[in-house]
Each structure stands twice: as C-alpha cells, then as structure tokens.
Legacy VTK file of the C-alpha trace (Angstrom):
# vtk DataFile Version 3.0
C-alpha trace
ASCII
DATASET POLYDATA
POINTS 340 float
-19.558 105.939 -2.584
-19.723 109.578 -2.710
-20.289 111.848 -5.609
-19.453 115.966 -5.854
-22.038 118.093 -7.314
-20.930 121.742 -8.669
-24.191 122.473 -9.579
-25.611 126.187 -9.511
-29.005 125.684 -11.169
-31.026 124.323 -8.327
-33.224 121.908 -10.935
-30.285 119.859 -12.051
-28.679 120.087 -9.084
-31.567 118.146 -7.380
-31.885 116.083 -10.065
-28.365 114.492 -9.776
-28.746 114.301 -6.264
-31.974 112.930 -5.991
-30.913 109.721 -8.711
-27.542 108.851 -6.626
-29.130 109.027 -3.130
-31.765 106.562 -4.825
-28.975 104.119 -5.659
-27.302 104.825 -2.334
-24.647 106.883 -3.278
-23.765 109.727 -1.024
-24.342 113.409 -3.097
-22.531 116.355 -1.688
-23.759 120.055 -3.755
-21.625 123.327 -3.644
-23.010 126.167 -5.682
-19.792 127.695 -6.638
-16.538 126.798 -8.464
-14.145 127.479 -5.825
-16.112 125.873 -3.430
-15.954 122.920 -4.957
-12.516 122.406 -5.531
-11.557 122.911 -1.824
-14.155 120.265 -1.003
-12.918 117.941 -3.452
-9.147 118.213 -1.887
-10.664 117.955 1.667
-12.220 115.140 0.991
-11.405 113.783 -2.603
-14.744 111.935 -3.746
-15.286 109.061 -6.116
-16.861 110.638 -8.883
-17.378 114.737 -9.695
-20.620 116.157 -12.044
-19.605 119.414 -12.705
-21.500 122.448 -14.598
-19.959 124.115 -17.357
-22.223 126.737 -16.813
-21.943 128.306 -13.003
-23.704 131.550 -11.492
-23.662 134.340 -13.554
-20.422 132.827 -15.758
-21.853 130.652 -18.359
-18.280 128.908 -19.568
-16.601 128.873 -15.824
-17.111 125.308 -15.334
-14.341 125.032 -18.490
-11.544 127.130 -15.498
-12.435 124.735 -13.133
-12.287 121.446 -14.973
-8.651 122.608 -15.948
-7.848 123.394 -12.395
-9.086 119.667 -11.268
-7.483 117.863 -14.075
-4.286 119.759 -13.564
-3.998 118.921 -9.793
-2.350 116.512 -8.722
-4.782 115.304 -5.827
-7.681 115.578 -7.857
-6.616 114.636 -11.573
-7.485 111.198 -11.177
-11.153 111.592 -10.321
-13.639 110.676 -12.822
-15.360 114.068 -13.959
-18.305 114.342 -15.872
-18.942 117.310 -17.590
-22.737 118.783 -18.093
-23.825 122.105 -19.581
-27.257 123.585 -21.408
-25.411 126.263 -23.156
-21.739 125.083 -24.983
-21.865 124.205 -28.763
-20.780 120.840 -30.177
-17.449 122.720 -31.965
-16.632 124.246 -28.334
-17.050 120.834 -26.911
-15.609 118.533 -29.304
-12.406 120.745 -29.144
-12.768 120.846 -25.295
-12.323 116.799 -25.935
-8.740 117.045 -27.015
-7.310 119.406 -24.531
-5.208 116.876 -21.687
-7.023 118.705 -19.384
-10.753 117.188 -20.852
-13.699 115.927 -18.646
-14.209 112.028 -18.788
-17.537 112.163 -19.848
-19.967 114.908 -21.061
-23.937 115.750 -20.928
-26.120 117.608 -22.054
-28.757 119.318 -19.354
-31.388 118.921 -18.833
-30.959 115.470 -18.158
-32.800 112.790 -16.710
-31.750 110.587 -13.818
-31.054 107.394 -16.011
-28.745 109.364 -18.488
-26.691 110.667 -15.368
-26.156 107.445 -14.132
-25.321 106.107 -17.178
-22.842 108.603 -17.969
-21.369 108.142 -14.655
-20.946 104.021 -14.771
-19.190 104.466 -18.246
-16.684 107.019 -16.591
-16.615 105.061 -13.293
-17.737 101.591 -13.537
-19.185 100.405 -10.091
-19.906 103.478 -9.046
-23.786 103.235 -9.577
-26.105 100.170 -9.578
-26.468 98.734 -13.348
-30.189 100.001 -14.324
-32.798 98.701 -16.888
-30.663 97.806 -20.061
-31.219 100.295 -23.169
-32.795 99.373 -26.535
-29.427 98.811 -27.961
-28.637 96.444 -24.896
-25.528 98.770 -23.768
-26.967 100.431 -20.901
-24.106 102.714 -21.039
-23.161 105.686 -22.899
-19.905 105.939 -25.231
-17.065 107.814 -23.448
-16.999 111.567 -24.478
-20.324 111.579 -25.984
-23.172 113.585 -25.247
-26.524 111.826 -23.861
-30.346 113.573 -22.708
-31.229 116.533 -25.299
-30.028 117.580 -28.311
-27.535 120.400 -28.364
-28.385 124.047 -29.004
-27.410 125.169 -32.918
-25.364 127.768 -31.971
-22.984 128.723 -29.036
-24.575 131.580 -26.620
-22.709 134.390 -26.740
-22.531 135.786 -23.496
-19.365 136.009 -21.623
-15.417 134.789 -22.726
-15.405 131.256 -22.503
-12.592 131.464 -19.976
-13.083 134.326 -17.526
-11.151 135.623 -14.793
-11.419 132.096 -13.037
-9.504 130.646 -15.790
-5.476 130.332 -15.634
-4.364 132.993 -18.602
-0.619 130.836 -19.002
-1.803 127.425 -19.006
-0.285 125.358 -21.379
-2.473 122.874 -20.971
-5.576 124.830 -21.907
-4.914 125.667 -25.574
-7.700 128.321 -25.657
-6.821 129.531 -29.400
-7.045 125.532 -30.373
-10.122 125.452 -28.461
-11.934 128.400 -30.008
-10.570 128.162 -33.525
-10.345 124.727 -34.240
-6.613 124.667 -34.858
-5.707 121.842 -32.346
-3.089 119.057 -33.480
-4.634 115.962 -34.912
-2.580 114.072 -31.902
-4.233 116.280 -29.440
-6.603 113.179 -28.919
-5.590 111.298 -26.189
-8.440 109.004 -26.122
-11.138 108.231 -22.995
-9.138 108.998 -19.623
-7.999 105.667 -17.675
-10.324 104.029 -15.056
-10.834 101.634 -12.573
-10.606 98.468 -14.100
-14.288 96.622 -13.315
-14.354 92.848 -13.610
-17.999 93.478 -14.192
-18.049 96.013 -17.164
-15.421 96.997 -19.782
-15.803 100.498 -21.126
-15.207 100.916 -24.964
-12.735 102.678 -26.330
-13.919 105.157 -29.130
-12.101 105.891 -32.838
-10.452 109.479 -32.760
-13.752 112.091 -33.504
-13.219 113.219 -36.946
-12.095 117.133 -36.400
-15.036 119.798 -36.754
-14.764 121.445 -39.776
-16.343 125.639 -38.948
-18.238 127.156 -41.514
-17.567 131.180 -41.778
-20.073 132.145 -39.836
-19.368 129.996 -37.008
-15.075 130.556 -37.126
-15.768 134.400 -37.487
-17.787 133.995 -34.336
-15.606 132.007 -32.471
-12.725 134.725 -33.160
-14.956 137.578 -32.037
-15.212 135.430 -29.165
-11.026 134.683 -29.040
-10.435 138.376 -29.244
-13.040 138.756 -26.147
-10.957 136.294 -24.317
-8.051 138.220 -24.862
-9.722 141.426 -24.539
-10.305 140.051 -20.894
-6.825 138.613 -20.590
-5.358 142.589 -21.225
-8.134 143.868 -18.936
-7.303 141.288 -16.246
-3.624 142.066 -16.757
-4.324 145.743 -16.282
-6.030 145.495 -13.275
-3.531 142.952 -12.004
-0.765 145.861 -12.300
-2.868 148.646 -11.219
-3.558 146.328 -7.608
0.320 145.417 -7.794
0.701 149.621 -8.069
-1.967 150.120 -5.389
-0.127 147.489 -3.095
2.725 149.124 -3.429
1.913 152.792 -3.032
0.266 151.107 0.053
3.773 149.463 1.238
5.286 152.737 0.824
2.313 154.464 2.607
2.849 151.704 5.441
6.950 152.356 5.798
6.079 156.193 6.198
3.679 155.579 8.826
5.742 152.902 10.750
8.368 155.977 10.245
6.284 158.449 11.749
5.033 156.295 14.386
8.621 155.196 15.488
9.624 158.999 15.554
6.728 159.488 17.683
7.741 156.730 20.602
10.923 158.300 20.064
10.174 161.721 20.954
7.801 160.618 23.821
10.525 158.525 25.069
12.270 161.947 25.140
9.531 163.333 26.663
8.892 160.991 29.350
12.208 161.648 30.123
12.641 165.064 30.682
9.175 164.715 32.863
11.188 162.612 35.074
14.142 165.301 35.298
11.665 167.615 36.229
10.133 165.681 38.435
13.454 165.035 40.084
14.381 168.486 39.808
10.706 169.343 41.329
11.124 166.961 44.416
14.796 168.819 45.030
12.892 171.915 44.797
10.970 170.458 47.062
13.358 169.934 49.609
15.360 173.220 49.341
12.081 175.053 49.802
11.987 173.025 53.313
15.223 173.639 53.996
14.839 177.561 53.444
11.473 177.327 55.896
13.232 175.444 58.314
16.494 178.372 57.564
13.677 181.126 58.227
12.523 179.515 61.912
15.901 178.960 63.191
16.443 182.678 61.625
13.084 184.165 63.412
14.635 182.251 66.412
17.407 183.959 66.322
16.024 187.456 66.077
14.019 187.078 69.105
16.609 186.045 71.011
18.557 189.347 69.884
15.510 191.315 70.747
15.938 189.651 74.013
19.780 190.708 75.046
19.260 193.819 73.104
16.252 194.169 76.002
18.849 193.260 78.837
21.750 195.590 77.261
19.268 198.295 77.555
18.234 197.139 81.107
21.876 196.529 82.159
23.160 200.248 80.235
19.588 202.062 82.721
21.390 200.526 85.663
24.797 201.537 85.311
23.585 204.522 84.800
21.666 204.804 88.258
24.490 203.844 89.589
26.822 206.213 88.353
24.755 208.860 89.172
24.699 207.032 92.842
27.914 206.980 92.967
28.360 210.903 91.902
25.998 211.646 94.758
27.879 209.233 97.612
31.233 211.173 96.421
29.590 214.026 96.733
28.338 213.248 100.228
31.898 212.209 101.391
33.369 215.071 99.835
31.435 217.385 102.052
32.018 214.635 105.484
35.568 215.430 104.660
34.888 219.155 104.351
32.966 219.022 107.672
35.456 216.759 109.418
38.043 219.452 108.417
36.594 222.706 109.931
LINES 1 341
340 0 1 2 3 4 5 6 7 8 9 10 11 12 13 14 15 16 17 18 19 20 21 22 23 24 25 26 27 28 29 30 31 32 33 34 35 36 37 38 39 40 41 42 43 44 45 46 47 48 49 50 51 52 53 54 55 56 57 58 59 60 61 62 63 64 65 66 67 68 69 70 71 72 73 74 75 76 77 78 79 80 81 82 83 84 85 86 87 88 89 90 91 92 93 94 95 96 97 98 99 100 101 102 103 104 105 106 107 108 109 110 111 112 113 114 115 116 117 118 119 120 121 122 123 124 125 126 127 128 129 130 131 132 133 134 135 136 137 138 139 140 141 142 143 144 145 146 147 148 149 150 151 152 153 154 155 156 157 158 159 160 161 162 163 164 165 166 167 168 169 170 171 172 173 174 175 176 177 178 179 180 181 182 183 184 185 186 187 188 189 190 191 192 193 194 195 196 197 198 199 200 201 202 203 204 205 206 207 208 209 210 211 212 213 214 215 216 217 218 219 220 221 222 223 224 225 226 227 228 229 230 231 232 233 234 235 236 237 238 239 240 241 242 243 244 245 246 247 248 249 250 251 252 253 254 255 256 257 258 259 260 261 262 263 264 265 266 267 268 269 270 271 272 273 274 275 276 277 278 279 280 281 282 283 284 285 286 287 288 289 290 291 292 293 294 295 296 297 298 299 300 301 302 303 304 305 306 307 308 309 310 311 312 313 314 315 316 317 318 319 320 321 322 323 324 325 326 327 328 329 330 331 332 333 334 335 336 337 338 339
C-alpha cells in the first residue's frame, strides 16, 4: 500500500508519514501542488492526504483537488482533504461540489485521527487500531476529526488562485463562496472499495449553512477578490499572448533578414569565385606576355646580330670596291704601258 502526501508544512507532513510507515504503508511527500499531481499519474497511489493550504497559497490545495477529481486517471483515488486555515461554511460548501475530497481533517492532527480518516475513505488501507469510546473506530465520511475549527475564515489570498481552472464547471466558485449551491448538489460520500471487513456509513444530506451578514459580506469581498484575480490573470494572459506575438513577428523579421543575408553571401561567394577565375586567367596571360617578352628579347638580339654582319658584310664590299678601283686602275695603266 502506498499513500501520497502533498504536504508543505514539514510538522504534518512528518506526522502522516511517520503513522503509515508504522502500519507499513509506504508514504511518498512532495511539497508542491504540481508536483504532486505528476507523481500521482506516474504512479497512481492507493490513497492521497492532501493540504488545502500549500506554500505561500493558503486555499491552493482547493485547485488541485479539482484537478485530481476531474482527471480521469486519478478521479478514483480516495483523497482526504486536511487544512488549519478553511472555515466550516467554505468547507461544507466545498462538500457539494462533484469535484469534493472523500474525507476531510482538520490539522493539526494526530496519527490515530489520520488513520482513521483514511480507513473510512479507504477501508483496508490501514491496520484497524484501538476501537474509540463510541466503539466506531472510524470517522463519518465528510466530517471533520482532531481540533476544532477556527471561527472565522483567514483572509489572506482568493480561495482559488492562479492554480485554479477559471472555466470549470465543475468548481462552482460563486456556490462555493456564497452559499448559493443547489440543494441536489449533494452527491453523497464518493464510492469505494467494497471491504468484506468494514462497511462505511452513509451520512443524511448536511443541512445547508445558513451565513450571517457578516460572514456573506465577507465571503463576497472575498468572491470579488477571486474575480479581481480572474481579470488580472486574464490580463496578463493577453498581454503574454501580445508579447508572444510581437515576438513571432520579431522572429519572421529576423529569419527574413537572416535568409537575405545567406542570400547575398551566396552572391558573394560567388563573384569571389569569378574573380578568382578571372585572377587565375590573369594569371596565365601575365605568363604568356613574359614568355611573349623572352621570345621578343630573343628576337632582338638576334637582329642586333645580322644587323652586326650587314655592317661587317656592307665594310667589306666596300674594301673591295675600292680594290677593285685600284686593280682597274693598275690595268688601265699595263694597257697604257703595253701601248707605247
């Protein structure tokens, strides 16, 4: 057997756990609301004690009995309800919502009282202990065992804060808070385990709380709170739902810029590799030019060279013309000589 705690107050906390472990039953504690629930669907236990008042949120315990009984998993797990701070009026309407605890208890509480508020909401679940005066060693379903409750409700925060679902139709918060429920709200105790060993008594419909002045004006202030909240929660709701979507838009732009961006260095990685291309051709005219130039410098000197053996070959024929002016000359005067 294994029982939840949602416990935030350390003292009760060890207090529950401390009685079950003593009759063998396995006692898992989470601090915190949300916490709780997800262990509860990971691994669905056999009995839940949760804490109307959690943290700094004196009513959230309210939210999360709601969420339990209105899941589908979880619905079906006997919940006991405990709390230090809600009135009887709060509580006695809390009895009539479908979404109500199985059993309720007031802190602080003893070990005996929590046990015997959890056989009558789960029969077999704990170890019978010593029988009562009244020989019942149970309490009656939906009442409240241990001490006394407080005269008045504290007023600290809504009963239902931002934990709570603000459309639930099963949490009537006006019939809750005002008083106003249906007289057939009353479903009677919540359905359990049949036990061969113990049969748990059903109880006569609770006579409806009648609030005095005092206590209904209070319990509107409180309403309007609620809905006070509810507006405020609303507001903030739309201003993240504006924020988000100033943000979406803010994203789009970006993604815009930033796809412009590749774009354009696509572009530019491209034209890099024209010029690159364009370089390398560069490259290779440049080479050709320098190779151009030798064969050109090649050239030139072997100009220079026949222009050297033109100039040679010109000095020649010129010795020899003048060679062969002075050999004519010389046979011109043989002749003459010959002749006289």
């Amino acid at each position: 057997m294994r029982v939840l705690i949602i416990e935030s107050d350390p003292v009760s906390a060890r207090t529950a756990s401390e009685a079950l472990q003593a009759r063998g039953v396995d006692a898992q504690v989470v601090g915190d609301g949300v916490e709780g629930v997800e262990a509860a669907r990971t691994q669905p236990p056999d009995a839940i004690v949760l804490s109307v008042e959690l943290g700094d949120k004196p009513h959230a315990g309210f939210s999360f009995c709601n969420r339990i009984k209105k899941d589908d998993a979880l619905k079906e797990i006997p919940l006991l309800l405990v709390s230090a701070q809600a009135s009887d009026e709060t509580l006695d309407q809390h009895k009539k919502l479908r979404t109500r605890a199985d059993g309720y208890l007031r802190k602080p509480f003893d070990a005996d009282a929590l046990l015997r508020s959890l056989e009558a909401i789960a029969p077999g679940l704990v170890e019978e202990g010593d029988p009562q005066p009244d020989g019942s060693g149970k309490t009656e379903r939906f009442g409240w065992s241990g001490f006394a409750a407080p005269a008045a409700t504290v007023e600290d925060e809504p009963l239902f804060g931002e934990d709570a679902c603000a459309h639930d139709e099963d949490l009537d918060v006006e019939a809750l808070l005002l008083g106003d429920a249906k007289d057939d709200a009353w479903a009677g105790p919540v359905a359990a385990a049949p036990s061969p060993a113990v049969v748990v008594p059903t109880p006569p419909p609770a006579p409806k709380p009648e609030p005095n002045g005092e206590a209904l004006a209070e319990l509107r202030r409180e309403l309007e709170a609620v809905r006070a909240e509810r507006d405020a929660a609303r507001k903030e709701r739309d201003s993240a739902q504006k924020e988000r979507d100033a943000a979406q838009q803010e994203r789009d732009r970006l993604a815009a810029l930033l796809e412009e961006a590749q774009r354009a260095l696509q572009k530019a990685e491209a034209e890099r590799d024209e010029l690159r291309r364009k370089t390398e051709a560069v490259g290779a005219l440049e080479a050709k030019l320098q190779e151009l130039q030798e064969g050109l410098r090649a050239r030139e000197s072997e100009v220079r060279q026949l222009r050297d053996r033109l100039e040679q070959v010109a000095q020649v024929r010129q010795r020899t013309q003048k060679a062969l002016q002075v050999a004519s000359q010389l046979l011109e005067s043989i002749e003459f000589a010959e002749d006289r």
